[in-house]
C-alpha positions as CSV (number, residue, x, y, z in Angstrom):
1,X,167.3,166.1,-43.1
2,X,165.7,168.5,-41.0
3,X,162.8,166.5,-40.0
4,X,165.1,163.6,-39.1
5,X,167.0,166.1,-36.7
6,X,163.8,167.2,-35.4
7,X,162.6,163.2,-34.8
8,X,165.9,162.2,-33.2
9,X,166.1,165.3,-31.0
10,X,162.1,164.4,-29.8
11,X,163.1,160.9,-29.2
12,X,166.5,161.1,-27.3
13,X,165.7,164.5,-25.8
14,X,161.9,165.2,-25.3
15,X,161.2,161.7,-24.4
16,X,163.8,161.4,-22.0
17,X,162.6,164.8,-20.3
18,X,158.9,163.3,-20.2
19,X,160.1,160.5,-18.9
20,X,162.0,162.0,-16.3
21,X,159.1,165.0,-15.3
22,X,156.8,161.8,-15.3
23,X,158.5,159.6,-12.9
24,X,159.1,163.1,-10.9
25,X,155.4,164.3,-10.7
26,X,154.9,160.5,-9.7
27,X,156.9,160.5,-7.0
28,X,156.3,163.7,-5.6
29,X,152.5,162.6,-5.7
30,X,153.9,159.7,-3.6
31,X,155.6,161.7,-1.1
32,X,152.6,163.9,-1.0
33,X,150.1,160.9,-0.4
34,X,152.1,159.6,2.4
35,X,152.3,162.7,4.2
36,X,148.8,163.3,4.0
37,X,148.0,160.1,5.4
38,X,151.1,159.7,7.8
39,X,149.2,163.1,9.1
40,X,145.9,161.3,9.8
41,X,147.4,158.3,11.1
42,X,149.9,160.6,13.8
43,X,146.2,162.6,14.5
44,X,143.9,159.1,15.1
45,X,146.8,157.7,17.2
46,X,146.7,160.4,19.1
47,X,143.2,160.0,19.7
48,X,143.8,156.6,20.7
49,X,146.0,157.4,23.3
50,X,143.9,160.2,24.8
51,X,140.7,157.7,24.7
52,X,142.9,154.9,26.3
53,X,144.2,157.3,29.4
54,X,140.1,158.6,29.9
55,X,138.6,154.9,29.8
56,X,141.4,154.3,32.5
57,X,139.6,156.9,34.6
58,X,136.3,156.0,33.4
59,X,137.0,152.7,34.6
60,X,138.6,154.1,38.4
61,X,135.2,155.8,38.5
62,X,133.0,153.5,37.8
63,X,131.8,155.5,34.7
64,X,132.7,152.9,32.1
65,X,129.3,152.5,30.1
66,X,128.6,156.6,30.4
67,X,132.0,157.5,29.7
68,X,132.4,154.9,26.4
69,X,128.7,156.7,25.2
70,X,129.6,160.3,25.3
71,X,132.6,159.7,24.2
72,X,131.7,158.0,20.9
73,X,129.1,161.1,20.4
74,X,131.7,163.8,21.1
75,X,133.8,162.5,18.9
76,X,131.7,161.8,16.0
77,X,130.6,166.1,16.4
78,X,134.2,167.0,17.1
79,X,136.1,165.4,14.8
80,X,134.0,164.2,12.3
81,X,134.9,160.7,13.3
82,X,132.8,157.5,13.4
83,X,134.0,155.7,16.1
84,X,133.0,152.2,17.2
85,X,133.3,150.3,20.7
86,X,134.2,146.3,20.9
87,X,133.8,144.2,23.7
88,X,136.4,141.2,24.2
89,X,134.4,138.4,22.5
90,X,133.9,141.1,19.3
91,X,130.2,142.5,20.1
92,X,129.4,146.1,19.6
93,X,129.3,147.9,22.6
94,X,128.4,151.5,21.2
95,X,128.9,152.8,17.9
96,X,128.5,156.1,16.1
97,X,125.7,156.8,13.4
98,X,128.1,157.0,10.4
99,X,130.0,153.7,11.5
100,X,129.6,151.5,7.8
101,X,127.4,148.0,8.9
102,X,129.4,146.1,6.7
103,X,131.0,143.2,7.7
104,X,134.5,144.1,6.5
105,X,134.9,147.3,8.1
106,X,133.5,145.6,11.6
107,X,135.0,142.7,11.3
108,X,137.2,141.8,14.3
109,X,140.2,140.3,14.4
110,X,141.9,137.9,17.1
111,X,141.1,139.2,20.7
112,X,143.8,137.2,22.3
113,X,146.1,139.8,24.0
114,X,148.8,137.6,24.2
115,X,149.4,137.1,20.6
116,X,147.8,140.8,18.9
117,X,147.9,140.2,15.3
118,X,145.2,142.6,15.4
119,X,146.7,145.6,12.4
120,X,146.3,148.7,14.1
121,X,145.8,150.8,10.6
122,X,143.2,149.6,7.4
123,X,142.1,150.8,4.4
124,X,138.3,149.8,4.0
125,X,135.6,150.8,2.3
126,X,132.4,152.3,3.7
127,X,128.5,151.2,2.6
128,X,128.8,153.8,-0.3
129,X,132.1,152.4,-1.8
130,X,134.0,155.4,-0.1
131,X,137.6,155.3,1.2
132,X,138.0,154.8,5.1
133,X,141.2,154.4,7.0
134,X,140.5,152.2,10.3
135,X,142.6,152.8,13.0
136,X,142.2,150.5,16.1
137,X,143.6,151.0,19.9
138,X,143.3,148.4,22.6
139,X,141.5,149.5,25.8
140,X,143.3,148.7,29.7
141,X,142.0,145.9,31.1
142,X,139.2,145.8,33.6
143,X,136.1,146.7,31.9
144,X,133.6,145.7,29.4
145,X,135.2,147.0,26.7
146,X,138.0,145.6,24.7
147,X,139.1,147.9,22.0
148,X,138.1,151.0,20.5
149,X,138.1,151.1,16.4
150,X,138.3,154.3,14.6
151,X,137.0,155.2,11.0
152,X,138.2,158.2,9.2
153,X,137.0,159.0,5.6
154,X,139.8,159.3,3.2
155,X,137.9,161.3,0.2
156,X,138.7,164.6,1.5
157,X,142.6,163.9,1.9
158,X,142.2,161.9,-1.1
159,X,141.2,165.1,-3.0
160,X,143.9,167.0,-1.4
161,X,146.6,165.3,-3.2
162,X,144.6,165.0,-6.3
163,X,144.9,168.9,-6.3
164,X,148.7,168.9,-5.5
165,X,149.1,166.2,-8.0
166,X,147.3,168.5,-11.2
167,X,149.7,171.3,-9.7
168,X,152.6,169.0,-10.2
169,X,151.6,168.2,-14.0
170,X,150.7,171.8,-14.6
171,X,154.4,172.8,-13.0
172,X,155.8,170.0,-15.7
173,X,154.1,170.6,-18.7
174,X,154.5,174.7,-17.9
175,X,158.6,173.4,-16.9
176,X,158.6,170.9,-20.4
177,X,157.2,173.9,-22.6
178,X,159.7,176.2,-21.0
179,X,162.5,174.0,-22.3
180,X,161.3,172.7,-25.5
181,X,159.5,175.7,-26.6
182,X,163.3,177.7,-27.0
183,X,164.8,174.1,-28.2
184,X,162.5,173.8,-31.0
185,X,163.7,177.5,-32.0
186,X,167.7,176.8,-32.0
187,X,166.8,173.4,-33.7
188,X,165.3,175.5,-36.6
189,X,168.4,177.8,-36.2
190,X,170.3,174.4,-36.9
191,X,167.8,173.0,-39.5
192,X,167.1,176.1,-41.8
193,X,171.0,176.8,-42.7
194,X,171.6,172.7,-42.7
195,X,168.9,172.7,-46.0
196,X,170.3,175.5,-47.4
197,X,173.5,173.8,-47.0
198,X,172.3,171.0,-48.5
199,X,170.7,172.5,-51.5
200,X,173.8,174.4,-52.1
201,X,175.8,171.3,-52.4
202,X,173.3,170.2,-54.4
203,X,173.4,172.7,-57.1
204,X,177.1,172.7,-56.8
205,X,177.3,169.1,-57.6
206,X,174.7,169.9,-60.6
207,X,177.6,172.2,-61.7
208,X,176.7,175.4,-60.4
209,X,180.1,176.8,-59.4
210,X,178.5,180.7,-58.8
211,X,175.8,179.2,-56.0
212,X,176.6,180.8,-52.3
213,X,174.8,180.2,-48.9
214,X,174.3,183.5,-47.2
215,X,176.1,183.4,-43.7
216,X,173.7,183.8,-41.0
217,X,175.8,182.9,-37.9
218,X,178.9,183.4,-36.5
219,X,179.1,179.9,-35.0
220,X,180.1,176.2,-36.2
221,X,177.0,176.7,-38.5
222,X,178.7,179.5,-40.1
223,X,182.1,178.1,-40.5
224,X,180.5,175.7,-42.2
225,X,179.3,178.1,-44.8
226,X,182.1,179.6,-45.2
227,X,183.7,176.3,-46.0
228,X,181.0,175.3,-48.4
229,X,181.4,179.1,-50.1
230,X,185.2,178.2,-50.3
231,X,184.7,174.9,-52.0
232,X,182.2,176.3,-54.3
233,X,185.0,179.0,-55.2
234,X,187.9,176.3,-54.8
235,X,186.2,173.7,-57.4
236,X,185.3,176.8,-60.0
237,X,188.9,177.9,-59.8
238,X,190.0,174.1,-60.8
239,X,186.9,173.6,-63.1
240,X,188.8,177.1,-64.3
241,X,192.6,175.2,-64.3
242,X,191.5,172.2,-65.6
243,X,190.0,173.8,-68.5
244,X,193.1,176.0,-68.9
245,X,195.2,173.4,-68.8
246,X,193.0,171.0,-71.5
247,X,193.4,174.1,-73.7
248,X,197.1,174.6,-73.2
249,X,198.3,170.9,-73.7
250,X,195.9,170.1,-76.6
251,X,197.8,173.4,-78.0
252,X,201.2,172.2,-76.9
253,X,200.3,168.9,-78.6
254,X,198.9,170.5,-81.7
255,X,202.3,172.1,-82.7
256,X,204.5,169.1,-82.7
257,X,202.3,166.9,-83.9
258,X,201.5,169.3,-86.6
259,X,205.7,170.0,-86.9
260,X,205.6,166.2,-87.0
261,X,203.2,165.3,-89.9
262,X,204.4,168.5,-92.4
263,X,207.9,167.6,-92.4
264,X,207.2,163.8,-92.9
265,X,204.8,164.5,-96.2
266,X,207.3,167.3,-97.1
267,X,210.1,164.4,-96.9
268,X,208.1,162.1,-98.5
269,X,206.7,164.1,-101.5
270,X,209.4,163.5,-104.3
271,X,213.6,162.9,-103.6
272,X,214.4,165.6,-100.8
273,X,217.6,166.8,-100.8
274,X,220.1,166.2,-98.0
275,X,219.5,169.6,-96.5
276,X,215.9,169.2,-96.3
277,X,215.9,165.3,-95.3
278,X,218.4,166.5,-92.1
279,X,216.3,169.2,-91.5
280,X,213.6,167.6,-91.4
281,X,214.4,164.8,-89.6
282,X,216.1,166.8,-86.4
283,X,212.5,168.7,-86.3
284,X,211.2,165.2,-86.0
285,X,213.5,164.0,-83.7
286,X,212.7,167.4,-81.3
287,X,209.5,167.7,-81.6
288,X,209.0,163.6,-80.6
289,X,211.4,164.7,-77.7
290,X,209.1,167.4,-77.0
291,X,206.6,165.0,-77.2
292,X,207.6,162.6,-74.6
293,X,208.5,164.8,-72.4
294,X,204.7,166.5,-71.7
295,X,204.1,162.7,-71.6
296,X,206.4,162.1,-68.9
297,X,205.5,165.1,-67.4
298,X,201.7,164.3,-67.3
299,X,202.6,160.4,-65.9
300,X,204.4,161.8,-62.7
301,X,201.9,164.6,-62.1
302,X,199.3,161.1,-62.4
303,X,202.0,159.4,-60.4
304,X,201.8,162.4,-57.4
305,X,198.2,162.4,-57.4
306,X,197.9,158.7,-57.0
307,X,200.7,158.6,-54.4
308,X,202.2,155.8,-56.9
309,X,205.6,157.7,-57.3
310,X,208.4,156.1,-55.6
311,X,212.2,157.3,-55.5
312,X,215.1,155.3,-55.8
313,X,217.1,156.9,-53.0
314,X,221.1,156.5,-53.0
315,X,224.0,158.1,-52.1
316,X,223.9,161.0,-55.1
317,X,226.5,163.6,-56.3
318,X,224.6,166.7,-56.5
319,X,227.0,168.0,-58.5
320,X,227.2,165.3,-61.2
321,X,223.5,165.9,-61.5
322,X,223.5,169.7,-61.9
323,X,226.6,169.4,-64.5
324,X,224.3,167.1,-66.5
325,X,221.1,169.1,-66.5
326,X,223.0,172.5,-67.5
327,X,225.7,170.2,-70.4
328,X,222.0,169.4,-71.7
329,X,221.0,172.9,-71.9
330,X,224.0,174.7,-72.5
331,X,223.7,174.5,-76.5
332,X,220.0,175.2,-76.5
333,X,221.3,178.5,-74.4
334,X,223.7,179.3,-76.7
335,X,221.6,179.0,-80.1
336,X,219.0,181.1,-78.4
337,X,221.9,183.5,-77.9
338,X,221.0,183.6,-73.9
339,X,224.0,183.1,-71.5
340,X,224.9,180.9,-68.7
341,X,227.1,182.0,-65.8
342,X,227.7,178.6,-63.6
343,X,230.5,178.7,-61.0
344,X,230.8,174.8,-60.2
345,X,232.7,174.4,-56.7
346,X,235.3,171.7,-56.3
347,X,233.3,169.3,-54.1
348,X,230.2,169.4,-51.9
349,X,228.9,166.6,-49.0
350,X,227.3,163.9,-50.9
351,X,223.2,163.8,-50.6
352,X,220.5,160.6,-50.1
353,X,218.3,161.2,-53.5
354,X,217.1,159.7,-56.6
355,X,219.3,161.3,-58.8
356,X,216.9,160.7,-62.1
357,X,214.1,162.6,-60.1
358,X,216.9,165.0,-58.8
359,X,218.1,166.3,-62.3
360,X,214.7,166.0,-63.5
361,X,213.9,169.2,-60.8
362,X,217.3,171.0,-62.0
363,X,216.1,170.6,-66.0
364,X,212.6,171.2,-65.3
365,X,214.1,175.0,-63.6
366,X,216.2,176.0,-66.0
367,X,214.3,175.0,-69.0
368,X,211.6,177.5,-67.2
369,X,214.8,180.4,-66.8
370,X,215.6,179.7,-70.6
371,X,212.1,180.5,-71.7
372,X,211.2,183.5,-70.0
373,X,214.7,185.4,-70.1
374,X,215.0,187.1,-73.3
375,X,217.5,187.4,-75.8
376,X,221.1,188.3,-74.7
377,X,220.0,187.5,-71.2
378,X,221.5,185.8,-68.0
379,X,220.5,182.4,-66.4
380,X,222.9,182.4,-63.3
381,X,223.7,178.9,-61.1
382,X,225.2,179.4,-57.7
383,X,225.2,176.2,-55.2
384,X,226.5,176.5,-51.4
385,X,226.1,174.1,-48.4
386,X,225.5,175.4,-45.3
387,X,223.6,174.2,-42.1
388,X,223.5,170.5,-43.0
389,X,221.7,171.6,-46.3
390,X,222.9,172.0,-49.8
391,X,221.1,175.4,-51.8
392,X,221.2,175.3,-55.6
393,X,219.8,179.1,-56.5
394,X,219.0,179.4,-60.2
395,X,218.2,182.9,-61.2
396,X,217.3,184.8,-64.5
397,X,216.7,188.3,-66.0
398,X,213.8,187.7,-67.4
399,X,210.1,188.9,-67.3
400,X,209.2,188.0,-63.6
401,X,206.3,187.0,-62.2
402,X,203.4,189.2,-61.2
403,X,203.0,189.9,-57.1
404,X,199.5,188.3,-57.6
405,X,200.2,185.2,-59.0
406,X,203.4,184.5,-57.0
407,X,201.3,182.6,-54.0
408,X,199.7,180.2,-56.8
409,X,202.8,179.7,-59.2
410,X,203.2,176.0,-57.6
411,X,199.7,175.1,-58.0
412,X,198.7,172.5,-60.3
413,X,197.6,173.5,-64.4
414,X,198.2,177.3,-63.2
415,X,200.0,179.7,-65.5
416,X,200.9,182.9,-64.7
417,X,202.1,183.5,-68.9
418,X,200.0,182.0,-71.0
419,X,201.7,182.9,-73.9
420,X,205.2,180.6,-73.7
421,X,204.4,177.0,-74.0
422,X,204.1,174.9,-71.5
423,X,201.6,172.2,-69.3
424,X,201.6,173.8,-65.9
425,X,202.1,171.0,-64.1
426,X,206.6,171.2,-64.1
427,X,206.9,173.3,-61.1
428,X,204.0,171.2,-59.0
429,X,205.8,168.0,-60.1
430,X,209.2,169.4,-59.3
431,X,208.0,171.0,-55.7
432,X,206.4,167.5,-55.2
433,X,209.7,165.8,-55.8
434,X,211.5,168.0,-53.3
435,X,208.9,167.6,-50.9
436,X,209.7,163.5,-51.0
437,X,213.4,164.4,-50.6
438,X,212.8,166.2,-47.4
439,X,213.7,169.5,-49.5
440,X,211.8,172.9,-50.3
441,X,211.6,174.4,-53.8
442,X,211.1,178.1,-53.1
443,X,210.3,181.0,-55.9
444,X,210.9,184.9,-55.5
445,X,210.2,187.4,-58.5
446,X,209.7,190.7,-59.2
447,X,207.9,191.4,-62.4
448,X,210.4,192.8,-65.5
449,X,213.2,192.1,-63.3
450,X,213.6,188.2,-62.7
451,X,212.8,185.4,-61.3
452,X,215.3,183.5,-58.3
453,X,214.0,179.4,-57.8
454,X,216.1,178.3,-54.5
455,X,216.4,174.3,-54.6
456,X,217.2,173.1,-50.9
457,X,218.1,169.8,-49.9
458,X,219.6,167.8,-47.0
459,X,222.8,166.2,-46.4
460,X,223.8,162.7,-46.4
461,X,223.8,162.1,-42.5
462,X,225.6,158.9,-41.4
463,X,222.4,157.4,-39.9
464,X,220.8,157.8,-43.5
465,X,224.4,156.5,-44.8
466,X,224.0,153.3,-42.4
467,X,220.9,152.0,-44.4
468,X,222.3,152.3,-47.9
């Protein structure tokens, strides 16, 4: 991973930067050239023009043939120039020493001043292969001479802009390192806790829950730890669950099924007596009950997970609901000698549930007050509507829930008492259920005191009303 980082940040990054430093140390090598040489055309035209104005006097004076020789000489010691004279019909006049013979560089064009197609600046080459710039100025009329051609040897300016052009690639490559020497650090910055990552998650999906990446920046990188060290902790506390809960309901299981099988070879050893066949069979029939209902119980937690679970919503009467769930309970209550204060009001607004998956909540509560509120204990019912919302507060007296464990009593397979039966999974079921009713299933406890589950749920509203 890291060296695939590294590649893609050479080839969109470095390469792009090369790219760009090349085509700038091109064209400042460019600009550089041209001014160089737009420098020795401005100084030979220059020269032309003084040369044209003195041949004008030369020619006044009757000095043309004196004039054109010194003046060739002077200039070729002066300016380290080789200069060459041309009459009209293209012969040489005069000429300095260093003046190249070949025929390229004295080759004439059209003398017709009419039509000049004559280029006033050339690049030749000399005898030796070397670089010349010719430069050529028309002479006034009157005199032998025609035109005066210049020849100025580029190798010198040539190695002038060589130099600035090395000084422009050292200035890149020093400007490159600059910026990719620091880059190349942050990328390892980037790469080094990106491998760790990796080999964390590695050993994590091997199964090593206690693996941890040791935070080394306080940045997106280490967010990212952190969330990886949360996972780690996260999957080991449902590896933890999970676990807990395959040990709970293969216990829960057990006892039934074990309940199940003694009292049928019991029954079927011999001619039971009426007393023991009735006794029998009602342990049968509740511990099958018991039975189906962790099965139930397991197929909507399966349901939730899967998002499969769909209410049948209708216009429901809470109340019918809640009188049903605690008629079912009332006898258990009673034979476990636990009492049930329930002050049913006269009416309440009607609300938009499934009323299977409504009293399914309201049994799944007070089954959970009946077995943790001890003997000679109090599971108390009070419902009131207020604010558009109907509140069904079920409370107990019985052994409360510890202050740690009341921030994860809702999460699935989590039991805060492991010692009374039970899946884990009724309260996440019956706070999913709420949830899809556009209700809230909230918990408060106080250890050795009790335990107070608030049910809340909307009102019918007539626009809900309008689309029964």
């Amino acid at each position: 991973m890291g060296k695939s980082i590294v590649k893609r940040w050479i080839f969109n990054y470095l390469s792009i930067s090369v790219i760009l430093l090349v085509l700038t140390v091109i064209g400042a090598a460019f600009a550089v050239r041209t001014y160089y040489y737009e420098n020795v055309k401005a100084d030979l035209e220059e020269l032309g023009s003084d040369a044209a104005e003195q041949y004008s006097h030369a020619l006044e004076n009757g000095s043309e043939r004196e004039w054109l020789t010194a003046y060739v000489q002077r200039i070729e010691k002066k300016e380290s120039l080789d200069t060459a004279v041309f009459s009209e019909d293209g012969n040489v006049i005069c000429l300095s020493g260093g003046v190249p013979q070949n025929g390229d560089a004295l080759a004439l064009p059209s003398a017709n001043r009419e039509s000049d197609d004559r280029p006033k600046f050339r690049t030749d080459s000399g005898e030796g292969g070397e670089k010349l710039m010719t430069y050529t100025v028309s002479l006034p009329e009157g005199g032998d001479a025609d035109l005066i051609r210049y020849f100025k040897p580029l190798d010198a300016v040539d190695k002038k802009v060589m130099k600035w052009i090395f000084l422009f690639l050292a200035a890149a490559l020093l400007l490159l390192a600059s910026f990719a020497a620091p880059t190349l650090l942050f990328m390892n910055t980037i790469v080094k806790p990106v491998r760790e990552l990796r080999a964390t998650a590695h050993r994590i999906a091997q199964g090593d829950m206690e693996t941890r990446v040791e935070k080394m920046y306080d940045d997106e990188i280490g967010e990212l730890t952190d969330s990886i060290n949360h996972m780690s902790e996260e999957i080991k506390a449902a590896d933890s669950m999970k676990n807990d809960f395959i040990s709970s309901v293969s216990h829960e299981l057990r006892t039934p099924l074990t309940a199940i099988k003694g009292w049928a070879e019991t029954m079927s050893v011999g001619e039971p007596d009426s007393e023991t066949l009735s006794k029998g069979l009602g342990i049968i029939i509740n511990e099958s009950e018991r039975l189906t209902g962790m099965v139930e119980e397991l197929l909507d937690f399966s349901r939730i997970q899967s998002g499969r679970m769909v209410l049948a919503m209708d216009k429901t009467d809470l109340l019918a609901e809640l009188g049903e769930a605690v008629y079912m309970l009332r006898e258990r209550a009673a034979k476990e000698k636990k009492h049930f204060v329930y002050d049913e009001p006269e009416s309440l607004p009607p609300v938009l549930a499934d009323r299977n998956r409504l009293r399914q909540v309201f049994i799944n509560i007070i089954d959970n007050a009946l077995k943790y509120t001890p003997v000679g204990g109090v599971i108390g019912i009070e419902v009131r509507s207020e604010d558009e919302k109907i509140n069904v507060v079920i409370s107990d007296t019985g052994c409360g829930i510890n202050e740690k464990d009341l921030p994860r009593i809702k999460e699935k397979f989590f039991k805060a008492n492991k010692t009374v039966r039970g899946s884990g999974i009724g309260l996440a079921v019956a706070d999913e259920i709420m949830t899809l009713h556009k209700g809230s299933l909230q918990i408060e406890s106080k250890e050795d005191v009790g335990t107070t589950v608030t049910i809340t749920i909307p009102v019918l509203d007539r626009d809900d009303e309008k689309m029964l």
